[in-house]
Backbone as numpy.savetxt, mean C-alpha at the origin, in Angstrom:
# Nx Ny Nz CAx CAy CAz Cx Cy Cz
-14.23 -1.75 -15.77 -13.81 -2.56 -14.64 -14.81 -3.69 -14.42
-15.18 -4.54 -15.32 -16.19 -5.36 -15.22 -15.57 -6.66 -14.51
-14.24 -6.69 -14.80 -13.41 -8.32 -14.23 -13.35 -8.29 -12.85
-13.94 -9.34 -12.29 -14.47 -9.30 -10.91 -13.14 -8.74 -9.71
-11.94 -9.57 -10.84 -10.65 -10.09 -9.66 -10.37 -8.36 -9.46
-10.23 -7.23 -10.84 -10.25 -6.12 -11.06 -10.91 -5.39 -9.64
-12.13 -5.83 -10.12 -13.29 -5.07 -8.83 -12.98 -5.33 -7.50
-12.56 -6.08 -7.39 -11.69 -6.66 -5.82 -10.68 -5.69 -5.60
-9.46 -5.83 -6.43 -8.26 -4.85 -6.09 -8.67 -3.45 -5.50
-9.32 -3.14 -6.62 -9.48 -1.39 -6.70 -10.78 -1.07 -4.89
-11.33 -2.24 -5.16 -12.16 -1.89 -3.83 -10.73 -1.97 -2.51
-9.67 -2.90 -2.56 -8.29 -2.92 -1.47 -8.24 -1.32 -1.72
-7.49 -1.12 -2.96 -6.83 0.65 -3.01 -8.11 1.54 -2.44
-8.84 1.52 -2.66 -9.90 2.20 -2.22 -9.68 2.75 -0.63
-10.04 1.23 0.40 -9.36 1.24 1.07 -8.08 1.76 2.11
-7.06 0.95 0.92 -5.50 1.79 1.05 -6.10 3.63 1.34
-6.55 3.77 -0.09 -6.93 5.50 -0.08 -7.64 5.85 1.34
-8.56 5.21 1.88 -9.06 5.88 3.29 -8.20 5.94 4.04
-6.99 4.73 4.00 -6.14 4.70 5.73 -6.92 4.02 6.65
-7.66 2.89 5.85 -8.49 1.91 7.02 -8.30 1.17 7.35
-7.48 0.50 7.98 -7.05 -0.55 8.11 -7.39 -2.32 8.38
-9.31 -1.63 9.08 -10.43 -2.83 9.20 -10.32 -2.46 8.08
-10.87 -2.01 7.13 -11.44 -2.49 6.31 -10.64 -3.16 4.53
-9.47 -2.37 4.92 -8.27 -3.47 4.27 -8.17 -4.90 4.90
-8.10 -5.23 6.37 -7.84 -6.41 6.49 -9.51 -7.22 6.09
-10.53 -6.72 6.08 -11.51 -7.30 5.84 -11.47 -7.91 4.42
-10.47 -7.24 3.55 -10.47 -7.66 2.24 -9.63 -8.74 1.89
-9.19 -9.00 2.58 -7.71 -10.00 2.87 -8.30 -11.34 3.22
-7.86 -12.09 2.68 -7.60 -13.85 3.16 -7.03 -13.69 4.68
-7.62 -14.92 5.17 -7.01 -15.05 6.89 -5.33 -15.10 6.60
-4.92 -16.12 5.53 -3.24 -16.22 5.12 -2.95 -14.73 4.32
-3.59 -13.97 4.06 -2.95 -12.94 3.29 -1.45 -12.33 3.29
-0.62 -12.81 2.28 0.70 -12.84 2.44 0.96 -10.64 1.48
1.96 -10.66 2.00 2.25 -9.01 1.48 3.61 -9.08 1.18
4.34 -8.51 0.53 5.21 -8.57 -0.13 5.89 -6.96 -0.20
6.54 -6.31 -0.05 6.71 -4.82 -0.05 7.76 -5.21 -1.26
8.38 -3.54 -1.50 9.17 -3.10 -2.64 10.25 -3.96 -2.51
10.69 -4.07 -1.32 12.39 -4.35 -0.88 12.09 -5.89 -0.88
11.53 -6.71 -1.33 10.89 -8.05 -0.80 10.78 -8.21 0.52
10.53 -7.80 1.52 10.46 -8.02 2.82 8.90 -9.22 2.35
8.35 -10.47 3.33 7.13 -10.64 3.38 6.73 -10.69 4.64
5.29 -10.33 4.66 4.77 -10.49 5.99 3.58 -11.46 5.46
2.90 -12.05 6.55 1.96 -13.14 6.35 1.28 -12.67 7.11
-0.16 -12.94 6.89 -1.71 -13.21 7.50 -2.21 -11.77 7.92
-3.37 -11.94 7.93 -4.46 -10.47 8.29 -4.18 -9.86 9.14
-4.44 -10.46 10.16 -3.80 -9.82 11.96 -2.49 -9.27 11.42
-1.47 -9.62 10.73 -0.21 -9.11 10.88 0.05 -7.65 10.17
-0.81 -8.17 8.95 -1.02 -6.60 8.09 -2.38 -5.93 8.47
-3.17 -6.06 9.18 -4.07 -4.82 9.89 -3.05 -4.14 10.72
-1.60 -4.84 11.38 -0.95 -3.87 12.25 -0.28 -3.54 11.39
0.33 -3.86 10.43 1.22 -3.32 9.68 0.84 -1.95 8.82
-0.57 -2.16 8.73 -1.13 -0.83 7.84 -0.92 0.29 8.95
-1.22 -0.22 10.35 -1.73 0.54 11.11 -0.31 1.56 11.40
0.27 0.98 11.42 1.68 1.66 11.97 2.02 2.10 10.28
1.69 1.98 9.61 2.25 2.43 8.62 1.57 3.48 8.15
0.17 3.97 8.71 -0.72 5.12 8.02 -0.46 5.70 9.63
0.66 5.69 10.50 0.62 6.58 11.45 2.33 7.03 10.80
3.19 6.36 9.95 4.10 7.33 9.26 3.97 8.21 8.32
3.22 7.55 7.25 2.26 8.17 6.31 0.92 8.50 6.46
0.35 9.51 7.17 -0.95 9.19 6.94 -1.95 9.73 5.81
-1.17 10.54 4.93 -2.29 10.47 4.17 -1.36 9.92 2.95
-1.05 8.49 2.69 -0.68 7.65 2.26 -1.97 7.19 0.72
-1.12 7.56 -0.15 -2.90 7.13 -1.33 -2.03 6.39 -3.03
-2.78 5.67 -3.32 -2.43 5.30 -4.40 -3.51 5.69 -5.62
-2.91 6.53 -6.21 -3.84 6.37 -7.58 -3.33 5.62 -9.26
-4.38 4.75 -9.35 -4.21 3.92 -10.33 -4.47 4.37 -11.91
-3.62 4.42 -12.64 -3.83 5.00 -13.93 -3.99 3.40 -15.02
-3.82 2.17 -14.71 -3.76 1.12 -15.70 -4.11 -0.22 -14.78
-5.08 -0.79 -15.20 -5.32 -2.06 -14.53 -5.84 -3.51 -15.50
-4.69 -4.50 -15.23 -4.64 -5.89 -16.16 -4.92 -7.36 -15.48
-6.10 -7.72 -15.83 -6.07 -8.86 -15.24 -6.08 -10.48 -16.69
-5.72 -11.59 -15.72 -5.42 -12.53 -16.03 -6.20 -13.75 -14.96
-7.19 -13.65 -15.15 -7.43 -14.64 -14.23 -7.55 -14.02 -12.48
-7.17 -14.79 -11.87 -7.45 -14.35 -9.85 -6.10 -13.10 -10.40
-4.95 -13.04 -11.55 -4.18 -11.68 -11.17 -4.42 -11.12 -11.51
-3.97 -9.84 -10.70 -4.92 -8.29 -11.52 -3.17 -7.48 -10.75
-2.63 -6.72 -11.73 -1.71 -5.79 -12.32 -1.87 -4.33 -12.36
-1.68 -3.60 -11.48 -2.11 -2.13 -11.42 -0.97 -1.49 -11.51
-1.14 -0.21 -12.19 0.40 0.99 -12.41 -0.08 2.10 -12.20
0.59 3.18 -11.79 -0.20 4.56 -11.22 1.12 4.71 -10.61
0.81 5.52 -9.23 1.52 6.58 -7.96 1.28 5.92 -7.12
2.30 6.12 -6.17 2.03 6.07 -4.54 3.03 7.56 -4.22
1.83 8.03 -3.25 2.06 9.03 -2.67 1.73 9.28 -1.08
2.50 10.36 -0.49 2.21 10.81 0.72 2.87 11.46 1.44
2.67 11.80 2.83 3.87 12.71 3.47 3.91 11.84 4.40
5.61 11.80 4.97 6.36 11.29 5.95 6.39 12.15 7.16
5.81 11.44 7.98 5.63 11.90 9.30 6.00 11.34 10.45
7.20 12.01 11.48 7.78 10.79 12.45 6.56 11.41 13.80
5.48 12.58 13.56 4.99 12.93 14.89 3.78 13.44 14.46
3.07 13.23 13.28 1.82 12.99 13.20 1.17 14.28 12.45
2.30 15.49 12.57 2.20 16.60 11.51 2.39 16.17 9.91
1.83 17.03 9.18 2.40 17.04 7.80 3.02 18.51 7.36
3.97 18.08 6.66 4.70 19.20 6.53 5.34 19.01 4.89
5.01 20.04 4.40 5.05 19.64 2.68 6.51 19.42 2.11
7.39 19.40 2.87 8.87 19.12 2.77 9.20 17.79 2.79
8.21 17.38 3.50 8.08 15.49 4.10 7.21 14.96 2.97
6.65 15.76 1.75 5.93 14.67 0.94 6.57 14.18 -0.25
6.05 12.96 -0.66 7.03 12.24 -1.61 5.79 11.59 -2.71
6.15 10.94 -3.64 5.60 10.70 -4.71 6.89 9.62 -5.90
6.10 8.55 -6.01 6.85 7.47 -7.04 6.09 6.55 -7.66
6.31 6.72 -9.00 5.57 5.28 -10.10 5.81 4.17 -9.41
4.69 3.38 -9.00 3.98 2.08 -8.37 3.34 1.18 -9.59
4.01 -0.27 -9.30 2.78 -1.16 -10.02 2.41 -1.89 -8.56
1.72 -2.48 -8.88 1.18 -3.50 -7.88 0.63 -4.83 -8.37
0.71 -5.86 -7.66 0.05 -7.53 -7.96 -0.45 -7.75 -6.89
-1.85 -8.09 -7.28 -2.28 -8.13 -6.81 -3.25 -9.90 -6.89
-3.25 -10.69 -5.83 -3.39 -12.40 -6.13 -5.62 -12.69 -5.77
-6.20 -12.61 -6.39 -7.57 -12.49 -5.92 -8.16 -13.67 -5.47
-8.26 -14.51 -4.51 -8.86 -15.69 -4.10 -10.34 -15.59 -3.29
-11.74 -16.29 -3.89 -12.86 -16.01 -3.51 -13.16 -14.88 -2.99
-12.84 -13.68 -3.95 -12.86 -12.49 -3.84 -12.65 -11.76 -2.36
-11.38 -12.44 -2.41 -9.92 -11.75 -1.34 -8.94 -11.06 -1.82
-8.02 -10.47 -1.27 -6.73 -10.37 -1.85 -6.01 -11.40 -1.07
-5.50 -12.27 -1.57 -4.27 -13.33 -1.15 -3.41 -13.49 -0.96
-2.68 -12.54 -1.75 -1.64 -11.69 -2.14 -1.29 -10.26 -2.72
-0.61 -9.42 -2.35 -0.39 -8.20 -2.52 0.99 -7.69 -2.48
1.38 -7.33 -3.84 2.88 -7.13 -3.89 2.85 -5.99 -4.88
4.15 -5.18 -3.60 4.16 -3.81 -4.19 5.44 -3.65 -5.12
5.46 -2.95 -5.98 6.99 -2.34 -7.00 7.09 -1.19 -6.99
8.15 -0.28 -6.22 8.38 0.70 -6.19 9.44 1.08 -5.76
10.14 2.59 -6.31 11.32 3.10 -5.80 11.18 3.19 -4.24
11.59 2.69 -3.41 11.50 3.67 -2.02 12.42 4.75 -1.74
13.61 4.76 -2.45 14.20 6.01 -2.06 13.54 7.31 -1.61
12.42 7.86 -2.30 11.35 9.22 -2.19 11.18 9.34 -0.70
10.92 8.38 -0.23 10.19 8.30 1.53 11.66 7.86 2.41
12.55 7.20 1.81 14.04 6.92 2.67 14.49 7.89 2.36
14.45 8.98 1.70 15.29 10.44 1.94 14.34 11.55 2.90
13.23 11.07 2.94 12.45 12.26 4.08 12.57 11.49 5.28
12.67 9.93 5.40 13.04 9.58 6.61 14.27 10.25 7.19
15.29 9.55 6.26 16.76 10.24 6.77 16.84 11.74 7.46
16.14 12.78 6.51 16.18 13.84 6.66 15.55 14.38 7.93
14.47 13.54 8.30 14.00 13.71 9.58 14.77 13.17 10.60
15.64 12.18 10.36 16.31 11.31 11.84 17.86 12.72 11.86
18.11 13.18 10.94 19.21 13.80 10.81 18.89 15.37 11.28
17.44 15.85 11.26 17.14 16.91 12.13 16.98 17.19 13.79
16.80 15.63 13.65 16.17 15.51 15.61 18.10 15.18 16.35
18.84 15.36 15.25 20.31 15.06 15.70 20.72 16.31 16.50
């Protein structure tokens, strides 16, 4: 992992892996744009420090592990897992956990992330959602 833009990413997942959300947005450009599976985008730091935040209170032990990492310059290309359990009330319950092959792009500017775009099935976590909105019925 000597490629700097490399050493940047994996310090974000790192991150991601705690559920920190300072210290993800600390890694971020003030514009830091995000990109999810479904293309949804969100823009800037403030927006994704809340966005992590509410998002490691559905998932919270939310983790990515990286098995392949490619860079090209400021891009750096990661493939692995994303994993975790779905939680609408802050329990985990091993029925609620899910697991799916993830790449990620990741955009490195003066050793920021600039950009961050995820690839992944979401179905895994939209069937423990469902399954939870369809129990509280």
């Amino acid at each position: 992992m000597s490629d700097p833009a490399i050493a940047v990413a994996h310090a974000f997942i790192r991150a991601i892996n705690r559920q920190d959300p300072e210290a993800i947005a600390n890694l971020m450009t003030s514009q830091h744009r995000f990109t999810d599976s479904l293309g949804n985008v969100f823009q800037s730091r403030e927006a994704m420090r809340e966005g992590w935040t509410a998002y490691f209170r559905s998932v919270p032990d939310y983790s990515l592990a990286i098995e392949e990492s490619y860079a090209e310059g400021p891009t750096v290309v990661m493939l692995g897992v994303a994993q975790g359990t779905y939680s609408s009330d802050g329990t985990l319950q091993e029925e609620n956990r899910w697991k799916t092959p993830v790449a990620l792009r990741a955009l490195v500017e003066d050793g920021l992330i600039a950009e961050w775009q995820v690839y992944a099935d979401n179905e895994p976590i939209r069937e423990k959602m469902r399954r939870a909105v369809s129990a509280k019925s």
